[in-house]
C-alpha positions in Angstrom: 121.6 -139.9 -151.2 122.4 -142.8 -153.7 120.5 -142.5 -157.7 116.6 -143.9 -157.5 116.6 -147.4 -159.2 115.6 -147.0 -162.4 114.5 -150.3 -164.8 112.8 -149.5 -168.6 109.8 -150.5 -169.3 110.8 -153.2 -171.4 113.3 -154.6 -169.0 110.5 -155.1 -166.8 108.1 -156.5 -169.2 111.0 -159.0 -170.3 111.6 -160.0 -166.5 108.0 -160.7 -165.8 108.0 -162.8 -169.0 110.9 -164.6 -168.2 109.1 -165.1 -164.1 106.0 -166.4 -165.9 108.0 -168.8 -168.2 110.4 -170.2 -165.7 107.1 -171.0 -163.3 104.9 -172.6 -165.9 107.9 -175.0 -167.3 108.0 -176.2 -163.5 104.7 -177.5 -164.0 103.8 -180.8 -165.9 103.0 -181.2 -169.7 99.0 -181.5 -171.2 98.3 -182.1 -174.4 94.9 -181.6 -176.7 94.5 -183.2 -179.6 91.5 -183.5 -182.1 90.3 -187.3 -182.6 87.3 -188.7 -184.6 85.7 -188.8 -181.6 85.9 -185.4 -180.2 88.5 -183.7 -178.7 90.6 -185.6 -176.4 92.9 -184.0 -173.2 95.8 -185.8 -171.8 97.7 -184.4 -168.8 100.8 -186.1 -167.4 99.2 -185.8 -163.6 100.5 -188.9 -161.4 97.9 -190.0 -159.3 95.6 -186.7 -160.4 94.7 -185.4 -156.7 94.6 -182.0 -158.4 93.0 -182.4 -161.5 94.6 -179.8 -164.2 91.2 -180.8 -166.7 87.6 -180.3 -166.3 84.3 -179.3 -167.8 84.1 -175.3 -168.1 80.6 -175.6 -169.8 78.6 -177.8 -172.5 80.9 -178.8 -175.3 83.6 -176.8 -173.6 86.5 -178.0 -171.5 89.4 -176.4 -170.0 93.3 -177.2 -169.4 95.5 -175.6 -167.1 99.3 -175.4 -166.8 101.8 -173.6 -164.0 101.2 -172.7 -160.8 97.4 -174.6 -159.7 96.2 -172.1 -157.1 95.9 -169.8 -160.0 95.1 -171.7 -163.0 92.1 -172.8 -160.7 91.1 -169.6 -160.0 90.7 -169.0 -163.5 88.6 -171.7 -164.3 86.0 -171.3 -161.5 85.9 -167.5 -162.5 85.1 -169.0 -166.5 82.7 -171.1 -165.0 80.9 -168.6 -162.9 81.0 -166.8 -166.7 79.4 -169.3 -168.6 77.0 -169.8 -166.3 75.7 -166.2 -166.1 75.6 -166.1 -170.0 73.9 -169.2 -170.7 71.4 -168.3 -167.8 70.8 -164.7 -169.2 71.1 -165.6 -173.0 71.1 -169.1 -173.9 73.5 -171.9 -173.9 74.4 -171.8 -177.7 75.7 -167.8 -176.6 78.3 -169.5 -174.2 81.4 -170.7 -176.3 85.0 -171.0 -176.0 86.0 -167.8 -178.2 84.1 -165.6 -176.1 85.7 -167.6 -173.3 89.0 -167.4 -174.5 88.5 -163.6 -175.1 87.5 -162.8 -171.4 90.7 -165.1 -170.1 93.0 -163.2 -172.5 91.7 -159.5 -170.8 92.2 -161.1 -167.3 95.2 -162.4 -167.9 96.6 -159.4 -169.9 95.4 -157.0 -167.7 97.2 -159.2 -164.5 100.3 -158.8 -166.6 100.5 -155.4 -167.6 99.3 -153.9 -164.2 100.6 -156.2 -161.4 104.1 -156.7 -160.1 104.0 -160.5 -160.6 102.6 -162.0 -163.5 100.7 -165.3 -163.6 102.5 -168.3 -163.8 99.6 -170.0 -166.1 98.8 -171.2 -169.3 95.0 -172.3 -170.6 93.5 -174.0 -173.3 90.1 -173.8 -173.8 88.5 -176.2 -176.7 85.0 -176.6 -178.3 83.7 -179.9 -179.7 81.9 -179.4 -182.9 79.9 -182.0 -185.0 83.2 -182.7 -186.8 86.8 -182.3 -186.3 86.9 -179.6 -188.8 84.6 -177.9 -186.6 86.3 -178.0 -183.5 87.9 -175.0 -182.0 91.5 -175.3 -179.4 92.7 -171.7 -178.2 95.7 -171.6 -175.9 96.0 -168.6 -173.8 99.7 -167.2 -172.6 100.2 -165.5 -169.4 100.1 -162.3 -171.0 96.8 -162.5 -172.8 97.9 -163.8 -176.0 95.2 -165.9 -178.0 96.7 -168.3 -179.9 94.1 -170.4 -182.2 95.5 -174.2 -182.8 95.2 -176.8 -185.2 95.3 -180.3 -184.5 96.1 -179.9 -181.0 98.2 -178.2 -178.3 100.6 -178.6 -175.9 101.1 -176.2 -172.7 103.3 -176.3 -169.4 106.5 -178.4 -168.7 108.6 -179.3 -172.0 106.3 -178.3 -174.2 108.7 -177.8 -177.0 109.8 -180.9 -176.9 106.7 -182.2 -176.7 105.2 -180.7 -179.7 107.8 -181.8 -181.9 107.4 -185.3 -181.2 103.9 -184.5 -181.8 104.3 -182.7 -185.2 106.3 -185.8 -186.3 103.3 -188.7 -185.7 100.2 -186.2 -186.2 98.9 -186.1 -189.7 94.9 -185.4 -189.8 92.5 -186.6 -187.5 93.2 -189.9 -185.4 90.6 -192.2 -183.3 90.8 -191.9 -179.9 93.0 -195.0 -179.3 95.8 -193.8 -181.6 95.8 -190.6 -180.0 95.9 -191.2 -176.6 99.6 -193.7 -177.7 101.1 -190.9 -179.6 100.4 -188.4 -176.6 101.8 -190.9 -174.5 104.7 -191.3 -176.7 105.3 -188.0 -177.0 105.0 -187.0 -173.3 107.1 -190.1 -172.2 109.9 -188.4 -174.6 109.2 -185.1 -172.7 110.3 -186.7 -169.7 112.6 -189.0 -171.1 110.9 -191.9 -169.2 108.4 -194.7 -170.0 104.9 -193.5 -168.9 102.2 -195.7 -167.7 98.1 -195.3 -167.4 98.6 -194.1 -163.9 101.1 -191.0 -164.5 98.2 -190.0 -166.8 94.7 -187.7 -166.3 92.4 -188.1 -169.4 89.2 -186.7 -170.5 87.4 -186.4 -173.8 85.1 -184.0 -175.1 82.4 -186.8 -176.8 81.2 -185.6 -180.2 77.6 -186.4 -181.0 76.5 -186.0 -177.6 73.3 -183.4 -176.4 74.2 -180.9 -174.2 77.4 -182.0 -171.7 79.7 -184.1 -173.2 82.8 -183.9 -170.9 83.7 -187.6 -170.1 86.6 -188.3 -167.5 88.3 -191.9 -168.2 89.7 -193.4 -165.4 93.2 -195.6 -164.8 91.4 -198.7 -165.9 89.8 -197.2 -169.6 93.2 -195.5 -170.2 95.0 -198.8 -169.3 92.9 -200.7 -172.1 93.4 -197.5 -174.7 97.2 -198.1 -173.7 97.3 -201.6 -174.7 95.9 -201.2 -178.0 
C-alpha cells in the first residue's frame, strides 16, 4: 500500500494563489482613476457583450476582473446587499467600505475553505463631493482589502499597466485627460494601439442626487479620444 499524499498547508495555500493569479491575468485590464468629475472606469472590453462595470448602488460602482461567471456572481450578490440595507436602514448606511468588507469575507472564506479558489479581482469605488473624498478598494481573491489612491488597476497586465500609470498620474485630472492616459497606458499593456471600440467606460458623476452611474457609449468615448 503506497504513502497517503501528503501536501503542507502552505504548499497548498501557495498553489491556489498561484491558480487564482494565472486565471485572472487571462482576463483583460480595467482601470479606475479619480477625475474632477468623479470617478471614472475604463475596461479594455472589445465590443463589451459582457460588460465587466456597472452600478452596484447610488454613488457606488463596481469592476470586475478574471473569470466573468464569477465576478458576476459577486456583484449581483452586492447588489442584492445594498439593496436589503438601504431598504431596512437607509441609503446613506449602504457604502462601499461596508461593501468591500462583506466581498473580502466571501471571498476569503471561498479561499481558505474550497478546493479552488476564485479566479476574481473587484474594485468597488464611492464618489464623494470631491476627489479627496472619494474612496477605491480593490479586493484580491483571497479577501485582501487594499484601499487605493488615485486609482487602480486589476486583471490582465496589471503591472505593467500601473507603471505606465504612476508615470503620467500626478493629482486629479479632468475626465478627458484621464480617459487618454488610461488609454495610453492600457494600449502599452497590450502593446497595441487601442481605439474607442476596444474600450467599456463609465463614470461615477460627482454632484449628482442619488444615482450617478453614467455609461458612455463608442461615440462619447470616441470624442474624449480625440481631445
Amino acid at each position: 500500500m503506497g504513502m497517503p499524499y501528503y501536501v503542507s498547508p502552505e504548499q497548498l495555500m501557495q498553489d491556489k494563489a498561484e491558480f487564482a493569479k494565472k486565471g485572472i491575468s487571462r482576463g483583460r485590464t480595467t482601470v479606475v482613476i479619480r477625475t474632477t468629475e468623479g470617478i471614472l472606469f475604463v475596461a479594455h472590453n472589445p465590443g463589451a457583450a459582457l460588460k465587466k462595470i456597472s452600478e452596484v448602488y447610488d454613488r457606488i460602482g463596481f469592476a470586475g476582473a478574471g473569470r466573468y461567471s464569477e465576478f458576476e456572481s459577486l456583484r449581483k450578490a452586492g447588489i442584492r446587499h445594498a439593496d436589503v440595507t438601504g431598504f431596512s436602514y437607509s441609503r446613506e448606511d449602504v457604502t462601499a467600505r461596508s461593501l468591500a468588507n462583506g466581498y473580502s469575507e466571501m471571498l476569503g472564506n471561498n479561499f481558505a475553505h474550497e478546493m479552488k479558489p476564485m479566479e476574481v479581482e473587484l474594485v468597488l469605488a464611492q464618489v464623494g463631493p470631491s476627489p479627496e473624498t472619494d474612496e477605491i478598494y480593490r479586493i484580491s481573491f483571497d479577501g485582501n482589502i487594499i484601499g487605493e489612491g488615485d486609482f487602480s488597476v486589476v486583471g490582465g497586465n496589471d503591472e505593467r499597466v500601473r507603471t505606465a500609470l504612476e508615470r503620467k498620474v500626478s493629482g486629479t485630472a479632468a475626465v478627458g485627460e484621464a480617459v487618454l492616459m488610461c488609454r495610453d497606458a492600457l494600449s502599452e499593456g497590450t502593446n497595441g494601439g487601442l481605439t474607442a471600440g476596444d474600450f467599456e467606460v463609465a463614470l461615477l458623476k460627482r454632484g449628482t442626487k442619488g444615482r450617478c452611474f453614467h455609461r458612455l457609449s463608442t461615440d462619447e468615448v470616441a470624442a474624449l479620444l480625440a481631445g
